[in-house]
C-alpha positions as CSV (number, residue, x, y, z in Angstrom):
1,X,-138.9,-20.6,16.3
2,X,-135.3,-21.9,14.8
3,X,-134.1,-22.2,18.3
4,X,-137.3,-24.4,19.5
5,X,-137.4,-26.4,16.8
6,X,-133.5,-27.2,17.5
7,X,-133.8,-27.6,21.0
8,X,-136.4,-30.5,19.9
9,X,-134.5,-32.2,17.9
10,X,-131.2,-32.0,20.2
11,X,-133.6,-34.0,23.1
12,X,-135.2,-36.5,20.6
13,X,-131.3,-37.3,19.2
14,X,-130.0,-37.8,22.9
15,X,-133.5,-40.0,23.3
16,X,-132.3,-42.3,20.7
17,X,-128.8,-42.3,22.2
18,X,-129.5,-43.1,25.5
19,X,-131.8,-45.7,24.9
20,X,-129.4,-47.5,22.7
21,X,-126.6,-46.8,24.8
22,X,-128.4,-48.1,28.1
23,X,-129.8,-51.4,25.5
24,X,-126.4,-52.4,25.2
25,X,-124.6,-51.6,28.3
26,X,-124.6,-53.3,31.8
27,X,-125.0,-49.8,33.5
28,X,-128.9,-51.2,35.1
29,X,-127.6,-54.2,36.6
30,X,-124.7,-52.5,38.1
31,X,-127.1,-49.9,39.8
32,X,-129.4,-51.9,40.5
33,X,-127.6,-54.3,42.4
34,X,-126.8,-51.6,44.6
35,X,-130.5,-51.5,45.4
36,X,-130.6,-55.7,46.0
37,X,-129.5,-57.6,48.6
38,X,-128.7,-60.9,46.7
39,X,-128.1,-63.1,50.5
40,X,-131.8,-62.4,51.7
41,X,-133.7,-62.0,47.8
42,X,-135.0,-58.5,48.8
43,X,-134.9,-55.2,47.7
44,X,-134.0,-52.4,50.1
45,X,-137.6,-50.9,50.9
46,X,-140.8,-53.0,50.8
47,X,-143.2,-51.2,48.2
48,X,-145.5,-50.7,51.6
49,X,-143.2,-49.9,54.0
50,X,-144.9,-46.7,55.5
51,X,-144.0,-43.7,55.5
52,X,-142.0,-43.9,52.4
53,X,-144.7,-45.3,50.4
54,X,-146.9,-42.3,51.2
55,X,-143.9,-40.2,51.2
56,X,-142.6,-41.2,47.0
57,X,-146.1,-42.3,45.7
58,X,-149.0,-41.7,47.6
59,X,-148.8,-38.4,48.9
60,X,-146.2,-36.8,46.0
61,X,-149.2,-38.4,43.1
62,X,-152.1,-36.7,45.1
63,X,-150.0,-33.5,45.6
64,X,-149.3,-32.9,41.7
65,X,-152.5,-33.8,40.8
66,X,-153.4,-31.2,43.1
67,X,-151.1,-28.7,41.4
68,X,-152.1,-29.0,38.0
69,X,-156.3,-28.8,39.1
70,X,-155.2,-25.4,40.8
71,X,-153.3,-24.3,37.4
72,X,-156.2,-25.7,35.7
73,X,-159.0,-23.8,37.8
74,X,-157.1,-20.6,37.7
75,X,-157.4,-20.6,33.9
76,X,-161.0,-21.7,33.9
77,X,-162.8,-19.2,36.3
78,X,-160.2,-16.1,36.5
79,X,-160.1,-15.4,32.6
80,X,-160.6,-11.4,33.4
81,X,-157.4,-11.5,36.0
82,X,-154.5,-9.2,34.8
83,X,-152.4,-11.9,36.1
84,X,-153.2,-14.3,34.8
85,X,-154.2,-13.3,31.1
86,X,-150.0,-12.4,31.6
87,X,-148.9,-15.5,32.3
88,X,-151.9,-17.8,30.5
89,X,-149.9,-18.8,27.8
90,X,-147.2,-19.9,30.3
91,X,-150.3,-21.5,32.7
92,X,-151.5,-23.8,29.7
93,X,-148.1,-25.1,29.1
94,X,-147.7,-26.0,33.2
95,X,-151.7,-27.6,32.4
96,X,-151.1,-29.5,29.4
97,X,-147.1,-30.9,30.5
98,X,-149.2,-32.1,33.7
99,X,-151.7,-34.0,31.8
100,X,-149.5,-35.0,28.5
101,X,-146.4,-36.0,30.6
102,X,-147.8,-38.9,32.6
103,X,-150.3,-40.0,30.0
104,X,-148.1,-40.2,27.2
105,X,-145.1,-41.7,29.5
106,X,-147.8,-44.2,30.9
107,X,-149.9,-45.1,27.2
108,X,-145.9,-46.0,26.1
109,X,-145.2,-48.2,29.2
110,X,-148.4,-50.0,28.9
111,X,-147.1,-51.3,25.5
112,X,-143.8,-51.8,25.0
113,X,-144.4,-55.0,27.6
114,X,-140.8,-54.6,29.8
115,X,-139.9,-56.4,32.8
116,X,-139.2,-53.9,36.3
117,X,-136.5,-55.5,37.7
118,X,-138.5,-57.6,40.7
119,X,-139.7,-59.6,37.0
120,X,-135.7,-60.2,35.9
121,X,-134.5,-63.8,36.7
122,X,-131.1,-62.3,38.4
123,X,-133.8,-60.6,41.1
124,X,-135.4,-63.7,41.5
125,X,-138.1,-63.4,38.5
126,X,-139.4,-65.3,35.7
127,X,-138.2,-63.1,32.6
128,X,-134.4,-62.3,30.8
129,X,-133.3,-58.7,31.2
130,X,-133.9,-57.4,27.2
131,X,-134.0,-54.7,25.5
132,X,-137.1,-53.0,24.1
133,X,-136.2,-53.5,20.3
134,X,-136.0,-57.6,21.6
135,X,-138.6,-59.9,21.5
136,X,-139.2,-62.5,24.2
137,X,-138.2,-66.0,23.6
138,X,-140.9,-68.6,23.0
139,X,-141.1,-70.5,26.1
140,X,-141.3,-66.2,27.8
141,X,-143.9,-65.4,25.6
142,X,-146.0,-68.8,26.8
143,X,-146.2,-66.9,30.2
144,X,-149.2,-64.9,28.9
145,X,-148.2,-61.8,30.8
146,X,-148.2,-58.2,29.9
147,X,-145.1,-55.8,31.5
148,X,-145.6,-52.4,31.9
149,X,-142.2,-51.1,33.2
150,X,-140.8,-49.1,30.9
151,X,-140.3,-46.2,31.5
152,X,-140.9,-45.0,34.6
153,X,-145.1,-43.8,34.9
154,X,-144.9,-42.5,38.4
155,X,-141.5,-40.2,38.0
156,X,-143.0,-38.8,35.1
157,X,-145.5,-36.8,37.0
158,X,-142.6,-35.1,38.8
159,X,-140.6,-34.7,35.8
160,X,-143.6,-32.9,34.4
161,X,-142.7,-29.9,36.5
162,X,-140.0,-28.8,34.2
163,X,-142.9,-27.7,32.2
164,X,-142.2,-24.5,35.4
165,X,-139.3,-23.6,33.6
166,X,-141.3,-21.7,30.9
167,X,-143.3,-19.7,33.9
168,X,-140.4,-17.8,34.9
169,X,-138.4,-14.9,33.0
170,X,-135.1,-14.5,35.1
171,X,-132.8,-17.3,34.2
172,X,-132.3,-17.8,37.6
173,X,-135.4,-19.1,38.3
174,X,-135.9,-20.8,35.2
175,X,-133.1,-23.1,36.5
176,X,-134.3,-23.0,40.1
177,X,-137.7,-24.3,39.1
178,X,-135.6,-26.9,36.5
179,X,-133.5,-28.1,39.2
180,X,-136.8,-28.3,42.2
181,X,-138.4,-30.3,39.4
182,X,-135.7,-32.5,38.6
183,X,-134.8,-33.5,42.4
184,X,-138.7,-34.4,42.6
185,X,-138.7,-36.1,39.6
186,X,-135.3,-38.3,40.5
187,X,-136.8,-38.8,44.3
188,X,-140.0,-40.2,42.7
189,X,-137.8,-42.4,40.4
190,X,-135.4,-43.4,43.2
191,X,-138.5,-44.8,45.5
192,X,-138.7,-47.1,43.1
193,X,-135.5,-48.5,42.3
194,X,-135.3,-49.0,45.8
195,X,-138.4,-51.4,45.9
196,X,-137.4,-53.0,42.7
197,X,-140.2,-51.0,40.5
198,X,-137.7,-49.6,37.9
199,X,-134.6,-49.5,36.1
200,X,-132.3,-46.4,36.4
201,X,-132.3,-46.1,32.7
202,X,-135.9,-46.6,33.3
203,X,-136.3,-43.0,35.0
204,X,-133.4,-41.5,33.1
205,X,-135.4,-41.8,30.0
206,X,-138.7,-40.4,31.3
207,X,-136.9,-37.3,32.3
208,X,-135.6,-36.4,29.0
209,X,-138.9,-37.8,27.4
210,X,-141.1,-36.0,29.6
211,X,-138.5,-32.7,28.6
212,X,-139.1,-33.6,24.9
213,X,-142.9,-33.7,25.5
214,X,-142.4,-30.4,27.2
215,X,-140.4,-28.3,24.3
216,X,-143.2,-29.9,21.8
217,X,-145.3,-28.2,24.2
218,X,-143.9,-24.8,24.9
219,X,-143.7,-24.6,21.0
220,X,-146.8,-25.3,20.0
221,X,-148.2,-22.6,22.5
222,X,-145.6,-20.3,21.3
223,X,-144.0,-19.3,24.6
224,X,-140.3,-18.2,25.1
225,X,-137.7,-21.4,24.8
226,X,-134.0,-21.9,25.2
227,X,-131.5,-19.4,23.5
C-alpha cells in the first residue's frame, strides 16, 4: 500500500514538472514545426485524408470502445467463471481506466480553453501560443470562442491500455502490454500532430495523466502495483 501510494505521488510530481517545464520552454514549436510546412500554410496530413483518418481516429476509437464493452460484458454475465472471478479485480481496473481515462482527460480539455496548434497565429490562427496558468489578452478573449485542446482527448483512449499492465503477473508482460499500449497511445497522439490537432506536450501529458489516473485506480481496487 506504501509502494502505491509512492508510485502516485512520483507521477503527480513529474505532472507538475512537465507541465511547467513544457509552459516555459520552446520544445512545441520546435516539434511542431517539423509537422508544418510554413511555404504552402499546411500541415502534413489533412484531418480527412483517408485511410489515415480511419486508421488514427476512426477505426482505433471504435476498436477500444469495443475492448472495454467486451471487458465490461465478461464481468457482467460470466460472474460464476473460474477465470474470471481470478482476474475480476484486474478486469475492473482494465473497465474503469477505459471509462475514467478519456472522460476525465476530455472533462479537463473542455475547460482549460487551449488553442491546438491549427488556432496559434505562427500556424496561421487567430490566438498567442500560452500557457495554461495564462489568461488570454483582452482583445483574445473578445473572440467569444471556447478551446478545447489541451490535452490530448483522442490519445487518451490508447493510453488507457496501460491500465493492461495490472492484468499480467510475469514482468515481462506487464512491460509488453506497457509498451503495446504506449506505441498505441503515441500513434493516436502522433495522427494528430501531423494534422495540426495537438501539441507534443499535449500527448506527453495525457500519457502520464492517463498513468496517474491509472495507479489511483489499481489502488483503489487493491490489485498488485509497482515494487
Amino acid at each position: 500500500m506504501a509502494s502505491s501510494n509512492k508510485n502516485i505521488f512520483i507521477t503527480f510530481a513529474i505532472l507538475i514538472v512537465i507541465i511547467v517545464f513544457f509552459g516555459l520552454s520552446n520544445t512545441d514549436e520546435y516539434i511542431q514545426n517539423f509537422c508544418f510546412n510554413f511555404e504552402t500554410q499546411q500541415w502534413i496530413l489533412s484531418p480527412n485524408l483517408e485511410p489515415y483518418k480511419f486508421i488514427f481516429y476512426d477505426g482505433i476509437k471504435k476498436l477500444l470502445i469495443i475492448i472495454g464493452i467486451l471487458f465490461l460484458f465478461s464481468l457482467a454475465f460470466y460472474k460464476k467463471s473460474q477465470t474470471i472471478n481470478t482476474y475480476k479485480k484486474k478486469i475492473i481496473v482494465i473497465v474503469l481506466s477505459a471509462i475514467f481515462v478519456p472522460a476525465l482527460v476530455g472533462g479537463l480539455k473542455s475547460n482549460t480553453d487551449m488553442p491546438c496548434p491549427r488556432d496559434v497565429t505562427m500556424y496561421g490562427g487567430l490566438y498567442p501560443k500560452t500557457k495554461v496558468w495564462e489568461l488570454y489578452p483582452q482583445e483574445v478573449l473578445e473572440l467569444g470562442h471556447k478551446l478545447k485542446c489541451w490535452p490530448a482527448g483522442h490519445a487518451s483512449g490508447g493510453f488507457a491500455l496501460m491500465s493492461f499492465f495490472f492484468f499480467f503477473r510475469k514482468r515481462k508482460n506487464k512491460y509488453i502490454a506497457l509498451s503495446v499500449a504506449l506505441f498505441i497511445g503515441w500513434a493516436m497522439g502522433s495522427y494528430k500532430m501531423i494534422i495540426g490537432d495537438h501539441f507534443f506536450s499535449h500527448t506527453f501529458i495525457t500519457m502520464v495523466l492517463s498513468w496517474l489516473i491509472i495507479l489511483i485506480i489499481a489502488r483503489v481496487v487493491k490489485v498488485e502495483q509497482l515494487n
